[in-house]
C-alpha positions, 0 to 999 in steps of 0.5 A: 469543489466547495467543501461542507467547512467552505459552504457553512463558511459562505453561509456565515457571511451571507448571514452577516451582510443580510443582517445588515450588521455594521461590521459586515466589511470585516468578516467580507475582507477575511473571507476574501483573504481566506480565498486569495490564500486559496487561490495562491496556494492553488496556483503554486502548487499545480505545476508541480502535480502531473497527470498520469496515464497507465497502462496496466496488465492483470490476468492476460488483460491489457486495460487503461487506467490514470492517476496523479503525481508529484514532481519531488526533484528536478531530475524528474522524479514524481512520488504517485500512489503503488496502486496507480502504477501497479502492474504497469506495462507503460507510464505516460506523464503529462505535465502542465504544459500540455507536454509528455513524457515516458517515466519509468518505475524507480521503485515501489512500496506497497506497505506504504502504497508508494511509488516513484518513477522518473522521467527525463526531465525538461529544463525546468520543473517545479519543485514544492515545499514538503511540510512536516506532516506530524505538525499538522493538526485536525481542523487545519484547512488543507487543499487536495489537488489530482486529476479526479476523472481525467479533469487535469489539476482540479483543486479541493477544499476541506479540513483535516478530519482525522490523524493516524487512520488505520485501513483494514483493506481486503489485500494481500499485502499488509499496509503501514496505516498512519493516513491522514484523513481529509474531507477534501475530494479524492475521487478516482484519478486522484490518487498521488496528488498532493495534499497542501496546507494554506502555507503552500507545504505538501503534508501528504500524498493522496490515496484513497477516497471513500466516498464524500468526505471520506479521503486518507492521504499518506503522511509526507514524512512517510513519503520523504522516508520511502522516496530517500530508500527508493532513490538510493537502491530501488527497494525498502528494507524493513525490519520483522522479527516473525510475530503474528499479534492480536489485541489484549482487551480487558477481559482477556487480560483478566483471563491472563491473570491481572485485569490491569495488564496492559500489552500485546498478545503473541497468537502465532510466529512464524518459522525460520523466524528471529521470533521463535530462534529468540524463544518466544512463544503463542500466548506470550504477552508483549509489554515493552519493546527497548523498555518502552511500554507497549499495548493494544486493546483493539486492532488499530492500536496494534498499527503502533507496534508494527511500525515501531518493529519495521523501523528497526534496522536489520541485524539490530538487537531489540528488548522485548519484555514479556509476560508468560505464565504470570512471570515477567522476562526480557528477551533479546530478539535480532531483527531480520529483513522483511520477507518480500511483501508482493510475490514475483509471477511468472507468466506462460502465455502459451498455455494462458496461465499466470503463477506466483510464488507463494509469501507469508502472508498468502500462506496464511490469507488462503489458508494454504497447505504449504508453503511449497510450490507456486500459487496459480493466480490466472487460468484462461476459460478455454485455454490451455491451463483451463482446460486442465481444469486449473483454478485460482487458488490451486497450489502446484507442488510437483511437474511430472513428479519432481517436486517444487518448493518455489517459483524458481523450481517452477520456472526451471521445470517448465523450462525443460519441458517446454517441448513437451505436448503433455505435461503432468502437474500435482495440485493441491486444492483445499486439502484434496491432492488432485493431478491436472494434464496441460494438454498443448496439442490444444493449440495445435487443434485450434490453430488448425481451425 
């Protein structure tokens, strides 16, 4: 695929040669060196990328879906995107020779949307170089290569559109947005793929396309940081203190008192948080962290803040300064690890009904009532939850009148109740408390039919 950069290139040099310019041959012999580079770097770089099929489960539902990956060790390990292997029932690796393999997940991370699986190695893979992606910079010609629409190794041409790219996406979970942007294609298929520089270095792992000219890649030395945690236990730890922020553009700093203040607004902290143990409070300004000076005057710029706090050890102490009332004070804040980011479900087959445990940030993009009880995500048409008139969104807080304050309670209740015909549940819908009666002689009735 050419590039709009590669055709106004061709273009260029169409113009020269009909002109009958006698330097002609020079810029011929350039282009033809800018396309032996491609070539080269085409051909380096495709072993090493590795066509990925899944079969993924979501809401009693088995479908088929493919993306990308990139072989980063000779023991088999590939870095591909969270979303292409989330929800995986089996994984299947194809790699250049035609041959595959069964990979298993290592390790997942959904802020960064990365993941890592392994697959029991031949005796030969190809490893490639990984860059430094901070070096890159906007206008360096970079090759996208992926398997958009199953067509196996297909290569890209563009340019480096843009750095620290912000991706407001209607998810649950939060991302870690520092994309880089690439008019190089990424279509369906080939997220995970590499994104290369013309000196054959990856620089990123490919996520998202938009559309023509719309593609964002994970920086790589994002993708070193989380491939190093994943290898050695599995999971990501990140740092949180418990603090919800907005920006502090002008006219709310002239609100505050002082048109030229510059930090980041505290508009609510969670409970049980290092936040509000440390003292904080709404309507605090942040406007340092470890003395260094902090602000946001829009959305994006709060990205900055965020990563800066995650990438704080667990049990750290930090120096927040803080404007409040008018007066300026230090507090010391001792970091906490993340809360889980993606709720663990909990599946009853027999009854077509898929719950999850209720985190954070659901609690708050539902607005639910409470954090207690579990969050029904899958309710069958005409099954057995169904019927009970259960629906996505319902919050059940209580199993024949014991309460549940999580999935766990949750799962321990249906466990002993699991030779029950009828079994009542409490709901909470919106802010109506209802009762929903899972009726199994159901599946007696049908069976019988």
């Amino acid at each position: 695929m050419i590039s709009k950069l590669s055709r106004l290139c061709f273009s260029t040099l169409l113009l020269i040669v009909c002109s009958g310019n006698l330097y002609a041959e020079e810029p011929i012999r350039i282009f033809e060196d800018l396309q032996d580079m491609i070539i080269s770097v085409s051909n380096k770089i495709k072993p090493s990328v590795v066509h990925i099929d899944v079969v993924q489960k979501m809401n009693n539902q088995r479908f088929q879906s493919l993306g990308s990956g990139l072989i980063i060790d000779e023991k088999g390990y590939i870095l591909t995107n969270d979303h292409v292997v989330d929800n995986a029932q089996s994984i299947t690796v194809t790699l250049e020779s035609k041959l595959e393999y069964t990979a298993v997940i290592i390790g997942t991370d959904k802020q960064t949307d990365l993941a890592l699986i392994k697959i029991e190695p031949p005796d030969e893979l190809t490893i490639p170089e990984l860059g430094d992606s901070d070096s890159a910079k906007v206008g360096e010609w970079v090759i996208a290569v992926g398997n958009p629409y199953g067509f196996d190794r297909t290569v890209s041409f563009g340019i480096i559109s843009g750095k620290g790219r912000v991706l407001q996406l209607p998810i649950e979970t939060p991302l870690i947005n520092d994309f880089l942007q690439t008019d190089a294609v990424i279509d369906p298929g080939s997220s995970g793929g590499p994104l290369v520089n013309l000196r054959g270095e990856v620089i990123g792992i490919n996520s998202i396309g938009y559309g023509r000219g719309q593609g964002f890649t994970i920086p790589i030395n994002i993708a070193k940081d989380v491939r190093d945690e994943l290898m050695a236990t599995g999971a990501i730890d990140r740092g949180w203190i418990g603090v919800f922020l907005q920006p502090l553009p002008r006219e709310y700093a002239e609100y505050f008192g002082d048109k030229d203040l510059e930090g980041i607004l505290i508009s609510d902290i969670a409970e049980d948080s290092p936040a509000r143990r440390a003292g904080l409070q709404q309507k605090d300004i942040i406007v340092s962290l470890n003395g260094e000076p902090v602000s946001a005057e829009n959305e994006n710029d709060l990205n900055a803040f965020s990563q800066m706090i995650s990438s704080q050890k667990v049990g750290d102490e930090i120096e927040l300064g803080i404007i409040r009332d008018g007066d300026k004070k230090d507090v010391e804040v001792e970091v906490a690890l993340q809360p889980k980011v993606k709720a663990d479900e909990f599946e009853i087959e027999e009854l077509d009904l898929i719950v999850k445990e209720i985190t954070e940030t659901m609690y708050r993009q539902y607005a639910l009532e409470t954090m207690k009880g579990v969050f029904v995500e899958f309710a069958e048409v005409g099954g057995v939850a169904g019927k009970a008139d259960l629906q996505f969104g319902d919050v059940i807080v209580a199993v024949e009148g014991v309460g549940v304050d999580g999935l766990s309670d949750f799962k321990e209740a249906m466990k002993k109740l699991k030779d029950r015909d009828m079994i009542l549940l409490k709901v909470i819908r919106s802010k109506t408390q209802l009762y929903a009666l899972l009726d199994k002689r159901e599946l007696e009735s049908t069976s019988n039919d």
